[in-house]
C-alpha positions as CSV (number, residue, x, y, z in Angstrom):
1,X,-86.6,172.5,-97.9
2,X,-84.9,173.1,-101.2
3,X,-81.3,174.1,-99.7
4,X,-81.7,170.5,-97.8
5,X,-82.4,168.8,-101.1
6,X,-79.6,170.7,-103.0
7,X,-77.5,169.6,-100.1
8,X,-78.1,165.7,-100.1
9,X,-78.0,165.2,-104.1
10,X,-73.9,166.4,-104.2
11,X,-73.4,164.2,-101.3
12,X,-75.7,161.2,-102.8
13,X,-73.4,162.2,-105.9
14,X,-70.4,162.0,-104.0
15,X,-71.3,158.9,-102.5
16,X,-72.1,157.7,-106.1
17,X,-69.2,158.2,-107.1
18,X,-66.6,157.2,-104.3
19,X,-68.3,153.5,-104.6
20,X,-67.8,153.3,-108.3
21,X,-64.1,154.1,-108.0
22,X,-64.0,151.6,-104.8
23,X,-65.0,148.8,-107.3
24,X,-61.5,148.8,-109.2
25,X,-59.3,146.4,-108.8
26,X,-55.9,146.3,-110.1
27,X,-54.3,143.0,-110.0
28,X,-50.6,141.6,-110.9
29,X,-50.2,138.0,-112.2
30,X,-47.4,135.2,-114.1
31,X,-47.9,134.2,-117.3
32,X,-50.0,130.8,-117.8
33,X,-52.8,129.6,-114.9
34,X,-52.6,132.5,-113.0
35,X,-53.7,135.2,-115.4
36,X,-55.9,132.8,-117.4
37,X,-58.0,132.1,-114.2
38,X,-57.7,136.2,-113.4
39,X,-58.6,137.0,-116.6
40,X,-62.0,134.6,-116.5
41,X,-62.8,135.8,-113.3
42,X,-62.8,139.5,-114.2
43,X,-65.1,138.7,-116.6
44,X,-67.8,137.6,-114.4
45,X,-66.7,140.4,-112.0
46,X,-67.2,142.9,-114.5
47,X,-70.9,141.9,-114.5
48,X,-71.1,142.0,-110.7
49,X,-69.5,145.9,-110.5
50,X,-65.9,145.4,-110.6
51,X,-63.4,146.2,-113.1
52,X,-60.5,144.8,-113.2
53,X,-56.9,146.0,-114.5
54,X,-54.8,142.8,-115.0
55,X,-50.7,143.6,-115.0
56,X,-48.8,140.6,-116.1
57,X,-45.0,140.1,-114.4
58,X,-42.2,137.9,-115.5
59,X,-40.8,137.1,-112.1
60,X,-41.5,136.5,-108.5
61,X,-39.9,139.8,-107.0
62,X,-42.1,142.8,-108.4
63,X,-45.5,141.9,-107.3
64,X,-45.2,141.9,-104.0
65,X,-43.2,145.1,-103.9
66,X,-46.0,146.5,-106.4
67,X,-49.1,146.0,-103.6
68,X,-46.5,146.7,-100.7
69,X,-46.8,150.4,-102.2
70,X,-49.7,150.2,-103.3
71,X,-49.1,150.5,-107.3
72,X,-51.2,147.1,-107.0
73,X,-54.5,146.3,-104.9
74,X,-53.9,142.1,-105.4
75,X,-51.4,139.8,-106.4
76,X,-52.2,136.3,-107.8
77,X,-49.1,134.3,-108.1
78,X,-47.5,133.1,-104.6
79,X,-48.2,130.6,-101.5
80,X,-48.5,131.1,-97.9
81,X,-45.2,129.7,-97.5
82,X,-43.2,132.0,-99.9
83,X,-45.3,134.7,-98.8
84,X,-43.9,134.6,-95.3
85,X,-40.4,134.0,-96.4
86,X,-41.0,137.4,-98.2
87,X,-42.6,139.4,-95.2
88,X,-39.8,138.0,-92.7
89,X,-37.1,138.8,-95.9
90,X,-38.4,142.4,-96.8
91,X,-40.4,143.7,-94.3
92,X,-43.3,143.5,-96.2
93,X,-46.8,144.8,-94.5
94,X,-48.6,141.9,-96.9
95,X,-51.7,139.5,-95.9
96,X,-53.4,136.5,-97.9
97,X,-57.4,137.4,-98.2
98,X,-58.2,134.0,-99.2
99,X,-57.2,130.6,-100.9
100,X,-57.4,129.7,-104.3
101,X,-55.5,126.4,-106.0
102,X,-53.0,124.2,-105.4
103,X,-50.6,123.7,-107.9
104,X,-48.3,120.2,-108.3
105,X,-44.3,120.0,-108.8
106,X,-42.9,117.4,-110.6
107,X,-39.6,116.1,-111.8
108,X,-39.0,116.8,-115.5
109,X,-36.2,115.1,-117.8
110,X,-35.9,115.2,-121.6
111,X,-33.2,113.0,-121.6
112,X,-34.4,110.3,-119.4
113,X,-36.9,108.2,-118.6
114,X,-36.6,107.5,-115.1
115,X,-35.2,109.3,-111.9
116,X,-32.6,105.7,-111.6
117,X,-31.3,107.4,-114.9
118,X,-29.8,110.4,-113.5
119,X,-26.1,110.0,-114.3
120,X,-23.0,110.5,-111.8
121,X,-22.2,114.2,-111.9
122,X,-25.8,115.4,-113.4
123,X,-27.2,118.2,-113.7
124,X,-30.9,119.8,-111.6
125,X,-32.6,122.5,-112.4
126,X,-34.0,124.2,-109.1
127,X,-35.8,127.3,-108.1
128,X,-33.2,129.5,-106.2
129,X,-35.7,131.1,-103.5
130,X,-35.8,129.4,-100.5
131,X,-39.1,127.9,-100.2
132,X,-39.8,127.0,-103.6
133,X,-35.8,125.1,-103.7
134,X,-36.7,123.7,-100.8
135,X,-40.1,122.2,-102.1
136,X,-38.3,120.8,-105.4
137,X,-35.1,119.1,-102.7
138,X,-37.9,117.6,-101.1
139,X,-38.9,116.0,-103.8
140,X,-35.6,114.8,-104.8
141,X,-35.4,113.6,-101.7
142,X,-38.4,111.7,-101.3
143,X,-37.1,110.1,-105.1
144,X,-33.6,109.0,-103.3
145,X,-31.2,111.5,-105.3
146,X,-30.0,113.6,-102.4
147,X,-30.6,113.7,-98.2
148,X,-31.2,116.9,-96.5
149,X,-30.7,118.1,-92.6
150,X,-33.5,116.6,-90.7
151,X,-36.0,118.7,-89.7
152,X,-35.1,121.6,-92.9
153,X,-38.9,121.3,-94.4
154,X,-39.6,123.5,-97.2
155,X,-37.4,126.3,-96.3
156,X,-34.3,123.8,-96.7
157,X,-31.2,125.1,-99.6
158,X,-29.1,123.3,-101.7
159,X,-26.7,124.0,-98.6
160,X,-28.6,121.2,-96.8
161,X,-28.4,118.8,-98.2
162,X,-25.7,116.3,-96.6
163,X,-25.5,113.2,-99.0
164,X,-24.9,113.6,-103.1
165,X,-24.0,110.3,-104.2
166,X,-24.2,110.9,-107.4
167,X,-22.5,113.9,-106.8
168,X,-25.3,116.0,-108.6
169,X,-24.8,119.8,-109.4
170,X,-27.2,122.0,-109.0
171,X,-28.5,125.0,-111.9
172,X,-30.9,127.8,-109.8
173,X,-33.1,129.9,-111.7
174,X,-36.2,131.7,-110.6
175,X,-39.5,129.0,-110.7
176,X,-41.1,130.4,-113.9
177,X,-37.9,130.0,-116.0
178,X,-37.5,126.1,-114.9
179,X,-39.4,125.3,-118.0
180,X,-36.6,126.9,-120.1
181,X,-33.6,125.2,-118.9
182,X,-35.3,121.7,-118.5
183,X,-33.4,120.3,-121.9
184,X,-30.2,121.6,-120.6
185,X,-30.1,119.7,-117.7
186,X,-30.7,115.9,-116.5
187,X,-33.5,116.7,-114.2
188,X,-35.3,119.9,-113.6
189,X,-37.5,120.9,-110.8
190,X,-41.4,121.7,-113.0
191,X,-44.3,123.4,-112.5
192,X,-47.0,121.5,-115.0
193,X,-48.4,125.5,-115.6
194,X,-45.6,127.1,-116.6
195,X,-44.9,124.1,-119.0
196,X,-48.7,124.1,-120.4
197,X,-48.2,127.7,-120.7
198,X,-44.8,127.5,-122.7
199,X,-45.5,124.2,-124.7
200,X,-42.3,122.7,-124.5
201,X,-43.2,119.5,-123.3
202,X,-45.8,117.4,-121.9
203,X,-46.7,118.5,-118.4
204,X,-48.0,114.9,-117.7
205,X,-44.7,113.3,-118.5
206,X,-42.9,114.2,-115.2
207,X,-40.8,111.2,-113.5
208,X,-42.1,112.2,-110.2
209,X,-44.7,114.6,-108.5
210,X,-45.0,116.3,-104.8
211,X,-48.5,114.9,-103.0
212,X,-51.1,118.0,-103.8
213,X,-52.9,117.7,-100.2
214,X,-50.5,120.2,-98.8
215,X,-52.9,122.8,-98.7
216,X,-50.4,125.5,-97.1
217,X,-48.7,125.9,-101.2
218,X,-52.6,126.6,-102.1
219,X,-52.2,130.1,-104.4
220,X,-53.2,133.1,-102.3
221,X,-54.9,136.4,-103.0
222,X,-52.6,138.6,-101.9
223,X,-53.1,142.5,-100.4
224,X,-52.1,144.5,-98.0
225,X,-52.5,143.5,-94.9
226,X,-55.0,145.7,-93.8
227,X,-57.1,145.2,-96.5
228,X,-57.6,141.2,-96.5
229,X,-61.4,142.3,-95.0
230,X,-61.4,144.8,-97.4
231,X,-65.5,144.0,-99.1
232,X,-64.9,144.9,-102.6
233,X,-61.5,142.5,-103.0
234,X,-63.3,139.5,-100.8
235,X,-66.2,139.9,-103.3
236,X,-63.5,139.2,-106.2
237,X,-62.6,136.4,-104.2
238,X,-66.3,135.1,-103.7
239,X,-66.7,135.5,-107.7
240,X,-63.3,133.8,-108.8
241,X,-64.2,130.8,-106.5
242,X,-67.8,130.8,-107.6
243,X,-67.2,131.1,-111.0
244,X,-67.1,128.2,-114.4
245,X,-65.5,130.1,-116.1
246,X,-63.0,130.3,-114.0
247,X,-62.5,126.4,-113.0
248,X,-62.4,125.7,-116.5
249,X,-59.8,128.0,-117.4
250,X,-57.7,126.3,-114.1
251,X,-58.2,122.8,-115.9
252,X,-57.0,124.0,-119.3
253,X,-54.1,125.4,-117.5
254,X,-53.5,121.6,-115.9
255,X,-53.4,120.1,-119.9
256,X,-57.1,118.6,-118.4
257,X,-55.5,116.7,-116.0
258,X,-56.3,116.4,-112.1
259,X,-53.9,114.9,-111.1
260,X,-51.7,118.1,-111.5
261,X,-54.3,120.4,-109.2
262,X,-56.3,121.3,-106.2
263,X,-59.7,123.2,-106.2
264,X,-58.6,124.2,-102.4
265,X,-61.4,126.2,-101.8
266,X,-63.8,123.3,-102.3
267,X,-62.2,121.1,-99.7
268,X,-62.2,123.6,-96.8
């Protein structure tokens, strides 16, 4: 009877044990919204039995090879659609383990005040991966600077596009540095985060914005993709969605202004 006891308490122990290691997360993030909402969420999920290690990054590369080996359990920084370009791209084994919010684009100028400003021979600042570039053409488009193929979508380049007529050039940088190089050019592709984030300009003074019903740019938790069950990061999930704190912190990051967001979570 004793040698059973003595036998079931290391194993309890054990057990003990392996669960409070399981309840570590280590997440990757941007700058601006996405570690601000991170940040209040591990807050609340400290108190629920999860601590969290937050790892900021500066560009759009790194996290996803940081969970593809493993030197990250989630990233918090991309969409569905970029996601996929990424998997197809690098042969990344990556899955989404749930939905979060969906972040507007505008059109940003510091030297105009309208889009019918633009001059011949302008310059635009664009993201220069695929999707992304081809979210920010769309939206030139749909404002009458440029055309594109038919049928190109999201995943549509700067090589689509088949009428300039004001013969516009075109600056690429990667999304978070847009905010940067937005006085430097005539137009600039903007996310209202980054700018919030950086307080350069007014995020609410964009010439022109992308509809924010388009669910599939929503910002996803992303894992490996056998782990988007996994019970310990879908209870993050549960807590970041469920959380004040955290839809506060995502308003904050919007300058306070809806127009700019999407709770996604709450309209599915």
């Amino acid at each position: 009877m004793k040698f059973t006891r003595l036998l079931i308490a290391p194993l309890a122990a054990l057990a003990m044990l392996q669960a409070h290691a399981a309840d570590k997360l280590r997440i990757g993030v941007l700058p601006g919204v996405y570690a601000d909402a991170i940040s209040a969420a591990a807050k609340d999920a400290k108190a629920q039995g999860i601590d969290v290690t937050v790892t900021e990054f500066t560009d759009w590369t790194t996290p996803n090879v940081a969970v593809d080996n493993g030197d990250l359990d989630i990233n918090f920084f991309q969409h569905q659609p970029f996601l996929d370009n990424a998997i197809q791209k690098n042969g990344y084994k990556l899955g989404s383990a749930g939905v979060s919010f969906l972040a507007n684009i505008g059109l940003y100028s510091l030297k105009h005040k309208s889009v019918e400003q633009v001059p011949q021979g302008g310059k635009v600042g664009i993201a220069n991966d695929p999707v992304n570039q081809g979210r920010g053409l769309l939206l030139l488009q749909k404002v009458g600077l440029i055309k594109l193929k038919p049928g190109v979508g999201f995943l549509g380049t700067i090589n689509d596009i088949t009428e300039n007529p004001k013969k516009l050039s075109f600056v690429e940088v990667e999304g978070p540095q847009l905010v940067r190089i937005t006085p430097d050019v005539d137009i600039a592709q903007g996310y209202p985060h980054f700018i919030v984030a950086s307080k350069a300009f007014d995020p609410s003074s964009g010439l022109a914005y992308s509809g924010i019903e388009d669910a599939r740019f929503s910002i996803q938790f992303v894992v490996k993709a056998d782990r988007t069950k996994d019970p310990v990061i879908q209870k993050f999930v549960k807590v970041f969605q469920n959380s004040e704190a955290v839809k506060a912190a995502i308003h904050k990051a919007f300058a306070g202004d809806t127009k700019l967001y999407t709770l996604t979570w709450t309209r599915q």
